[in-house]
N, C-alpha and C positions, 0 to 999 in steps of 0.2 A: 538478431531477432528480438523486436520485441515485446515483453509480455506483461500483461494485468496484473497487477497483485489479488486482485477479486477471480473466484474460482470456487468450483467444486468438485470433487470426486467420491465415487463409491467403488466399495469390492465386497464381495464375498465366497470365502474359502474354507472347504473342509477338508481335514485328512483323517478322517474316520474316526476320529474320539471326541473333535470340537470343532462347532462350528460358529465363526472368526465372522465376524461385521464390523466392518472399515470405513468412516466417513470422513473425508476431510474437506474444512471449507478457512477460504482464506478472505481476509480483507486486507484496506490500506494501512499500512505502518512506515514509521520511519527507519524503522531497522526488523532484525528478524526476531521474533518472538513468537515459540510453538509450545504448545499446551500439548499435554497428551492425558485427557481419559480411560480409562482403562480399569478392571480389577486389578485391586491391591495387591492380587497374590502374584501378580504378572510384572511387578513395576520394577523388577531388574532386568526386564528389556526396552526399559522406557531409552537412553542413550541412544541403543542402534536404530530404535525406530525413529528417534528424533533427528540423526543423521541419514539417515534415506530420505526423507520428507526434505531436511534444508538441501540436500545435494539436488535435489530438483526444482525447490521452490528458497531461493535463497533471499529473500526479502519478504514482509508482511506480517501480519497478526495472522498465525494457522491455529488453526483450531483439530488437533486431530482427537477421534471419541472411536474408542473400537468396545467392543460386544462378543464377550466368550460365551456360547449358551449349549447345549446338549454335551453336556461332560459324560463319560461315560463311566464304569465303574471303577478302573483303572486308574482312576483321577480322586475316586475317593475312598477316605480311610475311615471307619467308624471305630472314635476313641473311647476309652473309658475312663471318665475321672474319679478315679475309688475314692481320694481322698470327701467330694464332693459328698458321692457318695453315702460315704459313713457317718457325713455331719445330717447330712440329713434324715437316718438314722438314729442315730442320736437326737438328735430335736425332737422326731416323732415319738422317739421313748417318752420323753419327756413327757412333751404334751397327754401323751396318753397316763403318766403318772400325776400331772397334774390338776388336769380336769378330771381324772377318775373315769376314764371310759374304756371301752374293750375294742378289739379288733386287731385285725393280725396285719404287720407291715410286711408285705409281700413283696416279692422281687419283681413283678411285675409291677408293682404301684412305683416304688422307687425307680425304676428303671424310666419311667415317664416324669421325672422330675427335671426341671429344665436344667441342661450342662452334664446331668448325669452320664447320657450318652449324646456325643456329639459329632455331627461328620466336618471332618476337617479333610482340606482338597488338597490333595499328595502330588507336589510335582518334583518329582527328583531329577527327572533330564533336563536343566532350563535350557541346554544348547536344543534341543528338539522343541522346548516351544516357542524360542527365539526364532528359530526356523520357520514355525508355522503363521509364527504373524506377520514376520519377515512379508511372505509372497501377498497378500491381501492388502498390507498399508502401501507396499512398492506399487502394486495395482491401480490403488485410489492416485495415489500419489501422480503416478503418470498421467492420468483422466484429469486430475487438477490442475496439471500441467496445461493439457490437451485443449483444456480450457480458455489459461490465462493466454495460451498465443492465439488464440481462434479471438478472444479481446482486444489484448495486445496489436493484432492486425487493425481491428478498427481504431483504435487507438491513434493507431499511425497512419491511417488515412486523414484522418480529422486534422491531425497535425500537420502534418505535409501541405493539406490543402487550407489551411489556414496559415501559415507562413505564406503559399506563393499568392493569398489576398496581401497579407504585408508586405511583400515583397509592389505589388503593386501599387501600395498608398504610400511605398518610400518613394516611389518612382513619381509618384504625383507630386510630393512633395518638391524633389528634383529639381521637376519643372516647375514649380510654383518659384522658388526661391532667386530665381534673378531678378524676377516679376518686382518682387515685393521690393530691393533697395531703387530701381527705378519710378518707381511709385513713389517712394520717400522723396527719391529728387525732386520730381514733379509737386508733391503735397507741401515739401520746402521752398521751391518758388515760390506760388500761390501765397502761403503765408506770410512770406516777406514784404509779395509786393500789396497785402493787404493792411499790411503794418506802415508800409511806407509811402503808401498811396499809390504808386509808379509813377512817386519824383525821381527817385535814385538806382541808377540802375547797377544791381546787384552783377559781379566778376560772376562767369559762369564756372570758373575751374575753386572759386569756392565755396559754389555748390555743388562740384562732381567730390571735393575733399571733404565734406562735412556727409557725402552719402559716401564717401569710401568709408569714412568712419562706421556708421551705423551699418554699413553690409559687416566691417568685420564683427560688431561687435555680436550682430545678429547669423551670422553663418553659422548654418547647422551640418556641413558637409563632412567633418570629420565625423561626426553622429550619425549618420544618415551610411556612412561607411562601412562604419560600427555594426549599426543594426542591421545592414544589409549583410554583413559576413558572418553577425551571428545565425542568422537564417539560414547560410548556406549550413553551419556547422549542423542545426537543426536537425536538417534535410540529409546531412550525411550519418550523425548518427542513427537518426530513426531506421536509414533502411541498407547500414552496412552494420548495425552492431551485433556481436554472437556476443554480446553480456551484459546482465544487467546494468544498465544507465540512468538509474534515473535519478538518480541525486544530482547526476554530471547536467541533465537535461533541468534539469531545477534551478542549477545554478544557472547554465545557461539564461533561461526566463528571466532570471532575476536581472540580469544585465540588458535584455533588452529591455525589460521595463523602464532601466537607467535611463538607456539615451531616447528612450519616447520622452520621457518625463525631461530632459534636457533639453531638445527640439522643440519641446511643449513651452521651457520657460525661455528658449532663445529667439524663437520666429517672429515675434511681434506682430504677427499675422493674421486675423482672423479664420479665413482659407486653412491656415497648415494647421490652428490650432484645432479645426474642426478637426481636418485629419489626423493629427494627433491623437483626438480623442478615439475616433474608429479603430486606430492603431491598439492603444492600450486595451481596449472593449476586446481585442480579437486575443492579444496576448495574454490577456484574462483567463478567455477561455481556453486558451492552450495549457497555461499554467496549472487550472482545474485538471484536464485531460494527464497531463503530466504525473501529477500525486497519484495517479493511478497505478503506475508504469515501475515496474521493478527496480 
């Protein structure tokens, strides 16, 4: 099967103290690289969560951002920092010793001093909140899945149906290429007898050995082979593979661009070069489609 590295997914999940928002969105990359957003206070479950995420999306730039919000009491501790405190006590003594002024420092006034009292968020079970975000990123994470093969299928229609266009401009070519060393034969007469006036008349068997020449040197058949079996390979990975391919399908491309480009400088043809050039326009755009592809 195969899939897009571009995707998105959402979840959201409460188990009655917090409530967990899940986004994940992925683009093209050349290897895997996952980010995880989250509160600080959470980030000793960043690993498992990063292992669910690549066990389903195993190539790509991910980007996963999750959202802890309605904490409930239970979650939080109100602390007291006496040391804090008593300095700030102290200082107000001060102050009021040394500008010479009155008024009483209350424990209500102090008590509103920043840090004085502070809520700090108590999480002692971390296997219980590993748990809880566990089910919301697995969530997204499947939807972004959901995604890239719902891609991935057009993906591989585009591709498929753009190989069997090359598969057709090999076969033109095919038949263009006996064309062209008899042609040569014929343009080598002509030349000759315009060189020699048609005093002298030229052996015909070394005019058939001066175009056996020029067919070998111009034969694109072992190329045309080539390119015609990487296609099938194309075609078979696309729609038997259960795993990501697509570095294998990269390389792939890379080779057919070879023997276009080899054809291109062997044909001596105007005809093939044109074709040629349709060829490489098409594996272009496969090539693009490709970077896409897990």
């Amino acid at each position: 099967m195969i899939k897009s590295m571009t995707g998105f997914g959402r979840s959201e999940y409460s188990d009655g103290k917090r409530n967990i928002i899940v986004e994940i969105k992925s683009v093209n990359h050349r290897y895997s690289d996952i980010t995880v957003k989250m509160p600080r206070r959470y980030s000793f479950a960043e690993d498992r969560l990063k292992n669910i995420v690549k066990d389903i999306a195993r190539r790509g730039k991910i980007e996963v951002s999750i959202i802890v919000e309605n904490l409930t009491e239970d979650d939080i501790n109100i602390k007291l920092n006496s040391m804090v405190a008593k300095q700030y006590y102290e200082n107000l003594k001060q102050l009021k010793s040394v500008f010479d002024v009155s008024g009483e420092i209350t424990l209500q006034f102090l008590a509103t001093m920043p840090d004085v009292m502070k809520a700090v968020a108590d999480v002692e079970d971390e296997e219980e909140i590993v748990k809880a975000l566990e089910i919301p990123v697995r969530e997204a994470a499947n939807k972004l899945n959901d995604m890239r093969v719902v891609e991935g299928s057009k993906l591989s229609e585009d591709i498929i149906c753009r190989g069997e266009t090359i598969r057709s401009l090999v076969n033109k070519i095919t038949e263009r290429s006996p064309l062209v060393t008899a042609s040569y034969a014929d343009k080598l007469r002509e030349r000759i007898k315009d060189i020699l006036g048609g005093s002298i008349d030229v052996p015909e068997d070394r005019i058939l050995v001066e175009a056996a020449i020029f067919a070998d040197k111009c034969s694109v058949t072992e190329e045309l082979v080539r390119l015609d079996s990487h296609i099938i390979q194309l075609e078979r990975i696309i729609s038997q593979s259960t795993q990501p391919d697509g570095k294998k399908l990269d390389f792939l491309v890379q080779e057919m661009n070879r023997e276009a480009n080899t054809i291109g400088s062997k044909a001596n043809d105007i005809e093939i070069t044109n074709i040629v050039i349709e060829i490489k326009s098409e594996i272009e755009k496969i090539r693009e489609q490709v970077q896409n592809i897990e």
